[in-house]
N, C-alpha and C positions, 0 to 999 in steps of 0.2 A: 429762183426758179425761172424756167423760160416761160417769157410774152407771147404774145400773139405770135411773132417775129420769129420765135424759137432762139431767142441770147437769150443771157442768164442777166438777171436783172436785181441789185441788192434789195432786202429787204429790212425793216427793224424789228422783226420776229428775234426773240434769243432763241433759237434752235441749238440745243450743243451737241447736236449731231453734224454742226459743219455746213448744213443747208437748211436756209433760212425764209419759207414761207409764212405765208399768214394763216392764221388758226383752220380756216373753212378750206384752202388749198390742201393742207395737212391734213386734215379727216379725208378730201377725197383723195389726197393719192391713198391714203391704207388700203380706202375701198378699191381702188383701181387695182395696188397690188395685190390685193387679196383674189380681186376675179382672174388677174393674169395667172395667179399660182394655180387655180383652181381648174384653166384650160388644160391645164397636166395630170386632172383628179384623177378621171377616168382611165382605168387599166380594164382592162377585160382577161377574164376568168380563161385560162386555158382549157381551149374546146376538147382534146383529149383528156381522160383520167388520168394516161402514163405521164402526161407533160405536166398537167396538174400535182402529180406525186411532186414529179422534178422537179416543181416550181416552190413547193409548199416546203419539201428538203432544201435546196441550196438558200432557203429566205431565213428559213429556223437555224441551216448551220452557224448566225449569225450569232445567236444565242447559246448554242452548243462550245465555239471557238471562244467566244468572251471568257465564259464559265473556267473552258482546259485553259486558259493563259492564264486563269486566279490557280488553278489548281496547280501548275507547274512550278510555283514558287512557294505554295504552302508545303505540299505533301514532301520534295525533297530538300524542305527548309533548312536543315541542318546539315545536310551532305552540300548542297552549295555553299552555305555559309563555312561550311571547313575549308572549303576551293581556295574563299579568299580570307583564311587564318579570322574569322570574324564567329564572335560567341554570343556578344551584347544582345541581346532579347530587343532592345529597342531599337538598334541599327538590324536585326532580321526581320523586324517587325515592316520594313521601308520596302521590301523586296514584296510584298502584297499590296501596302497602301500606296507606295509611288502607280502601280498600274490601275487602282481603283483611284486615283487622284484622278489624273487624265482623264479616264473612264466616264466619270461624271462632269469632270469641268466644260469638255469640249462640244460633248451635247446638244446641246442649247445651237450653238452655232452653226454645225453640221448639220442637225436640221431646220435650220433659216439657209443654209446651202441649199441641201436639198430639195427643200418649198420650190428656190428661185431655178437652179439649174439643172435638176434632174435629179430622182430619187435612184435611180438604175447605177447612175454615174457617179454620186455618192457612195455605193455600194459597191461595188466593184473597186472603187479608187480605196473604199477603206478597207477591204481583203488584202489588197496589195500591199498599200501600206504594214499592216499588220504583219503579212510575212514580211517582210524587210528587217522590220525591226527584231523579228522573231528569231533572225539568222542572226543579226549583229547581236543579239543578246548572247546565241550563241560563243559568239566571237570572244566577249567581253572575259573570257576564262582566263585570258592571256592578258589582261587588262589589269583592272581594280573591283574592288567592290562599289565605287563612287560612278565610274562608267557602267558600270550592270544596274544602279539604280536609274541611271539616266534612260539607258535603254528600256529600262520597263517603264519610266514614264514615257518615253516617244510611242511605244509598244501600243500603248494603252490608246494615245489617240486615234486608232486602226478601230478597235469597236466603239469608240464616241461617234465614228462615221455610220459604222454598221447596224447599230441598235434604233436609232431611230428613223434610218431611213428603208430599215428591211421593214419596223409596225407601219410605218409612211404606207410601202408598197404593201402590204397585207390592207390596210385600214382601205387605201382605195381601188382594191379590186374587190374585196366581198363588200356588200352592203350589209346592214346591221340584221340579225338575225342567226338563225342556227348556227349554220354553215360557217361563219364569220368567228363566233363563239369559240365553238370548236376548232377552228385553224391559228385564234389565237392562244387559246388554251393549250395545245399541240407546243406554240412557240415556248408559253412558260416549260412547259415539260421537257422542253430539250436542255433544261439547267440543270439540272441535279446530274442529269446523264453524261455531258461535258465533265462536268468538275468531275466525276467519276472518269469518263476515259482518260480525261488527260493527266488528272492524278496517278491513272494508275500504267501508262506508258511513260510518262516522269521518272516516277519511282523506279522499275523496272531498270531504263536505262540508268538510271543515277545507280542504281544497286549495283548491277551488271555489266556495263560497260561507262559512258560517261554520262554524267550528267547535259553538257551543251547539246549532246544528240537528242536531247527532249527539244530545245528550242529551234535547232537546225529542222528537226521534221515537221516540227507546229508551222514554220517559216514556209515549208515547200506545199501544206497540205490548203493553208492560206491562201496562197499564190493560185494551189488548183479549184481552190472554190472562186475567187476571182475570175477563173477564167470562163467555169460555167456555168456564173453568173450571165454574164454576155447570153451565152443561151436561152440558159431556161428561165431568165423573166423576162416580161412582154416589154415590148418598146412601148414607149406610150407618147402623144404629144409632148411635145416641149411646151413650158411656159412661155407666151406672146406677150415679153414684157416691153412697152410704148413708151412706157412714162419715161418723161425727158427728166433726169433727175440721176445724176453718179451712182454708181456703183456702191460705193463704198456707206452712202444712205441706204440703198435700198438691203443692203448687207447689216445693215446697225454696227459698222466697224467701230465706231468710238462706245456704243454701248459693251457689245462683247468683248473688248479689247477689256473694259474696265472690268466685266461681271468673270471673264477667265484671271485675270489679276490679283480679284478678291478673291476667287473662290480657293487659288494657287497659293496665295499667299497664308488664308487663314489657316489651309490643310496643313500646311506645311508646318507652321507654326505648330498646330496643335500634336502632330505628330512625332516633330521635335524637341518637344519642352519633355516628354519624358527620358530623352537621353543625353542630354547636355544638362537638365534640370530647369523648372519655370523661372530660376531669377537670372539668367543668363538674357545681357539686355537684347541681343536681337532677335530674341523668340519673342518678347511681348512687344517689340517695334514690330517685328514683321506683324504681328496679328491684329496690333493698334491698323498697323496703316490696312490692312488687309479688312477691317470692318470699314475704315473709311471711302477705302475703296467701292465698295458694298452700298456704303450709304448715296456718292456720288452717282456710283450706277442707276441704284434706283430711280431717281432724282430726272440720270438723261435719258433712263426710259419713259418717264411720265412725260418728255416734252418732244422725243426724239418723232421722226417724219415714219419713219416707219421702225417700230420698236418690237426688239426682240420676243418683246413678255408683251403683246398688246393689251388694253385695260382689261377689254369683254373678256377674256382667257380668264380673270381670277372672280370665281364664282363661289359662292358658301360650301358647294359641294365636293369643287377642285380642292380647298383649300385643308377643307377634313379626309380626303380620299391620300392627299401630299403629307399629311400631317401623321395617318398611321403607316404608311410606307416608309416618311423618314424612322420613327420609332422601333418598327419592327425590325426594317433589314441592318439599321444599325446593329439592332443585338446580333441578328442571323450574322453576319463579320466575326464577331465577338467567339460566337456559340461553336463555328464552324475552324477556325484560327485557330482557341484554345482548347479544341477535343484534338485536333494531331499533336497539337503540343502537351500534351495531358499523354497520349499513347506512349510519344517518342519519348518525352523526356523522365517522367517519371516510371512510365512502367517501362520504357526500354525498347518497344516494339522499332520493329523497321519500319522505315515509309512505307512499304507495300502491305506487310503486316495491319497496320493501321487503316489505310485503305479501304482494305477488304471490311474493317467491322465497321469502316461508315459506306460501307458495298450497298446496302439495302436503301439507302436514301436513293437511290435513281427510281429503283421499283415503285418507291413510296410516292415519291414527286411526282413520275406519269401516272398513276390512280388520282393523286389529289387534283393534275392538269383536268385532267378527263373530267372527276368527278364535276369541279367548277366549271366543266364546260357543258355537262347538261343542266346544275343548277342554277347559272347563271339568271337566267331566263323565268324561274321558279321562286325563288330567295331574294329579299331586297339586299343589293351589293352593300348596303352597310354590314348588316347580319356575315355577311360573310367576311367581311374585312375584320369582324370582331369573332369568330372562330380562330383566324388565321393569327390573328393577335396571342390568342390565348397559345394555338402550336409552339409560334415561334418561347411565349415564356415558359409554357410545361419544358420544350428542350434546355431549356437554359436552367434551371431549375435541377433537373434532372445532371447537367453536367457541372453545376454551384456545390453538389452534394453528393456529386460520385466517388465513392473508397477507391483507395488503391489497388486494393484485393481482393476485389469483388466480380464476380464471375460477368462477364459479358453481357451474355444474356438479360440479367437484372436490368440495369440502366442504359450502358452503352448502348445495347442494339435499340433500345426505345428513343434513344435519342436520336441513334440516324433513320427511325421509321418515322418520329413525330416533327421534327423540324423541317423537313422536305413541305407539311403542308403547309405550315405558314409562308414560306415563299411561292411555293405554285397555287395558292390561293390568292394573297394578297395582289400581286405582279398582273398574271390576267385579269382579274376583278377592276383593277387599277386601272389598264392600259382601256380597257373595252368602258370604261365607265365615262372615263376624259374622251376616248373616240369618240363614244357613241354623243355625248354633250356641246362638242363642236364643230363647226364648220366644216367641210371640206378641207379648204383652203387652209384648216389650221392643225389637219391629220400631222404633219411630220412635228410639230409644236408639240403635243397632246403627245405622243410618243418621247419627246424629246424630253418633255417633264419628268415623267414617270420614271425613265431611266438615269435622268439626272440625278433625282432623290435617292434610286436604287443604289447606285455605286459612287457617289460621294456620301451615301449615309455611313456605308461602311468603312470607307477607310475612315470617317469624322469615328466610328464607332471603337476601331482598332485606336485611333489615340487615345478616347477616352479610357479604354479598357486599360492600357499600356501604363498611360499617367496613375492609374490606382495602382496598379501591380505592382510598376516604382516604388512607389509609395509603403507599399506595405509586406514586402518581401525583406525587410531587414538587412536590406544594401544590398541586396542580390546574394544571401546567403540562403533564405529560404523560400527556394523557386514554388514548391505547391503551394504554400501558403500566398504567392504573389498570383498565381493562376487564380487560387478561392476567390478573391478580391476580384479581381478582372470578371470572373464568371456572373462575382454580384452585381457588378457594375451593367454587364447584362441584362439580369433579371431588372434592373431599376428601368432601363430603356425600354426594355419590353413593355415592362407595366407600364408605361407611360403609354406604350402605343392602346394597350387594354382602354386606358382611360379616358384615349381621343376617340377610338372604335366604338366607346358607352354613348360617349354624349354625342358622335354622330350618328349612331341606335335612335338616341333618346329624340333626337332634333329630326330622323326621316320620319319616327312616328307620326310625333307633334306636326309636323306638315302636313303630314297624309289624311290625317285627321281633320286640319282645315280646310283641306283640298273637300274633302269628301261630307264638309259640314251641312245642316240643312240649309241653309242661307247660302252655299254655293250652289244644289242643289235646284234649287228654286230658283237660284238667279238661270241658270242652265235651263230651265223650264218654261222660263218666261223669255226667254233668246231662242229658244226653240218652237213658242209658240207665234212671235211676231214673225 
């Protein structure tokens, strides 16, 4: 680090971040960075209500864009995959998880970008990007099916930018309360409604003219929210960052290089091994080195100068709030994958066809956003994490044990009215629970989490599901019976998140309870009387 003198001067710290201070040096640059990050908190609330619409729309399109890019490769899953002569269940299954791969992995990073150099300009750069890749997916028709997976993984890094650094700018322009609630609640709600339009302008074009013109328009429509990004959000100071200390520390490049590595390689791995098969050696080397990966990471974050995951971030509460979001949205993957492939393939519907009877899910999502967005404030946010738990397994549940000939009405339409709430439940409850619990300076962090889990639980949940299907479909001779399997696989993740939702029920009680014992009571009485 630099002297008095301002050179860099060796030290015998093992930092394996590349820069090598002594322990009390290291705590105060965090603190340093953390106040530099913090000069950029404040955004100020647009003084008109029309700009305010404006601002609140082009932050949310973030969420709405993510959703139609999941939807543009489920809904006309199997009209693209004829493009490129591809049938394999597990090699179409990659056309969703490659872009939830990315989705989640990059996260993390984009918002330690953002922190440092501008949430605005995270934001806009990841629109951009997003269409780009959005066209060349297009493009890819004339390609392979190996370059269209690529492209929806580059695709995918375009909302790893946007997701966290549009909660970034929401989290520091409202302060905590109503207003706040509701404008993130607003953001979950634009998820069910995305995956709705873009599903259903997908389909369309695949039915009726081409498929790539889904991706060519997602590509230009990108581009023009990038552009009035620029406008309608506020400029806000830049970060005043001092500290004499590389780039690439204050980035955690040797940390993210290793946590995107691990995270790339285990997905990959798990998502593979059901189409090559698990004894195939370089699925379990990739995933051997891909925990190793994982475990080093951890390792140069515990020692790194300024680290990606800093200690105070992991709290008992963070850690069961992460614990049923990965559980739930893994299955919501699961639940949402195998109902079009449940339409398409066994009953035959067309993609738009099918669509329409998960049509109601968008209706259901903005009632459930809403609703969580007055109860928030009413409801302890475990209780609600463990409602949304229960949505996401009733749908799963419900599509574990749907006939084939069974009128719509019955199960189908309940499942696209009840699984809508366990994600616009969970999701805000989520975001606003980790904002409201940290710092300032740790808003784009606390966003970056949350999404992190969100869309690497699903593609982790798409392989899990795939790997049973495999497995139990009788070599690919009896497809609904490989769907039943995958559905259960579902309900098992669900319940799981059920039974992290209880005990973090069980564990806010029990605190609130000592919180509110007579002995804190009294000690509060006796602090009040001195």
């Amino acid at each position: 680090m630099p002297d008095e003198r301002g050179e860099f001067r060796k030290n015998s710290s093992n930092d394996p971040s590349g820069y090598h201070p002594d322990a009390e040096r290291s705590n105060s640059h965090q603190g340093d960075l953390a106040r530099a990050i913090t000069n950029q908190s404040a955004m100020e609330i647009p003084k008109s209500l029309l700009h305010e619409i404006m601002f609140v729309a082009v932050v949310c399109a973030a969420q709405l864009m993510t959703q139609a890019g999941l939807a543009i490769a489920i809904v006309p899953l199997h009209i693209i995959g004829d493009g490129f002569h591809v049938t394999n269940p597990g090699q179409l299954s990659w056309y969703a998880a490659a872009y939830s791969l990315t989705v989640g992995t990059f996260i993390l990073v984009a918002g330690r970008l953002g922190d440092l150099y501008g949430h605005k300009l995270m934001f806009i750069g990841g629109f951009a990007w997003f269409g780009l890749w959005s066209i060349l997916g297009g493009f890819s028709v004339w390609s392979n099916q190996i370059f269209f997976d690529i492209c929806r993984a580059f695709q995918g890094i375009g909302p790893a930018f946007l997701l966290p650094n549009a909660l970034a700018i929401l989290g520091r322009t409202y302060p905590a309360g109503p207003r706040k609630d509701m404008v993130f609640s607003i953001f979950g709600a634009t998820a069910p409604g995305g995956f709705i339009i873009g599903g259903a302008f997908s389909a369309l074009l695949a039915e009726r003219a081409w498929w790539p013109w889904g991706y060519w328009i997602m590509g230009i429509v990108c581009i023009a929210f990038s552009a009035l990004g620029f406008f309608a959000i506020p400029d806000s100071q830049p970060p005043k960052l001092s500290l004499h200390i590389p780039w690439w520390v204050k980035c955690d490049l040797l940390g993210g290089s290793l946590g995107v590595a691990a995270l790339i390689l285990i997905n990959f791995a798990w998502n593979q091994g059901p189409i090559v098969g698990w004894p195939t050696v370089y699925v379990y080397v990739l995933l051997i080195v891909g925990f190793l990966c994982l475990a080093i990471f951890l390792w140069v974050e515990f020692h790194a100068t300024c680290p990606l995951l800093p200690r105070d971030v992991f709290s008992e509460e963070v850690a069961w709030v992460l614990g049923c979001i990965a559980a739930g949205w893994s299955s919501f993957g699961v639940v949402v994958f195998y109902f079009f492939q449940f339409m398409e393939v066994i009953k035959g519907d067309a993609p738009l066809l099918a669509l329409a009877k998960f049509a109601p899910a968008a209706v259901s999502g903005a009632i459930a956003a809403v609703t969580t967005g007055f109860i928030l404030a009413r409801v302890p946010p475990s209780a609600i994490m463990l409602i949304a738990m229960f949505a996401f397994t009733g749908g799963q549940i419900l599509l574990a044990t749907l006939p084939v000939h069974q009128t719509y009405w019955a199960q189908a339409f309940v499942i696209s009215v009840l699984t809508p709430w366990g994600m616009d439940m969970s999701f805000p409850s989520g975001t606003i629970i980790l904002s409201n619990s940290m710092p300032r300076e740790h808003q784009g962090l606390a966003a970056s989490l949350v999404n992190t889990i969100v869309n690497y639980s699903i593609s982790i949940g798409l392989g899990l599901a795939g790997t049973v299907e495999s497995q139990v479909n009788r070599g690919g001779t009896d497809t609904f019976r490989g769907y039943r399997g995958a559905s259960y696989m579902g309900i098992g993740l669900a319940g799981l998140g059920i039974a992290i939702a209880t005990m973090f029920v069980i564990r806010s009680i029990t605190k609130r309870d000592k919180t509110e014992s007579p002995t804190a009571v009294d000690a509060s009485t006796m602090e009040d009387g001195l």
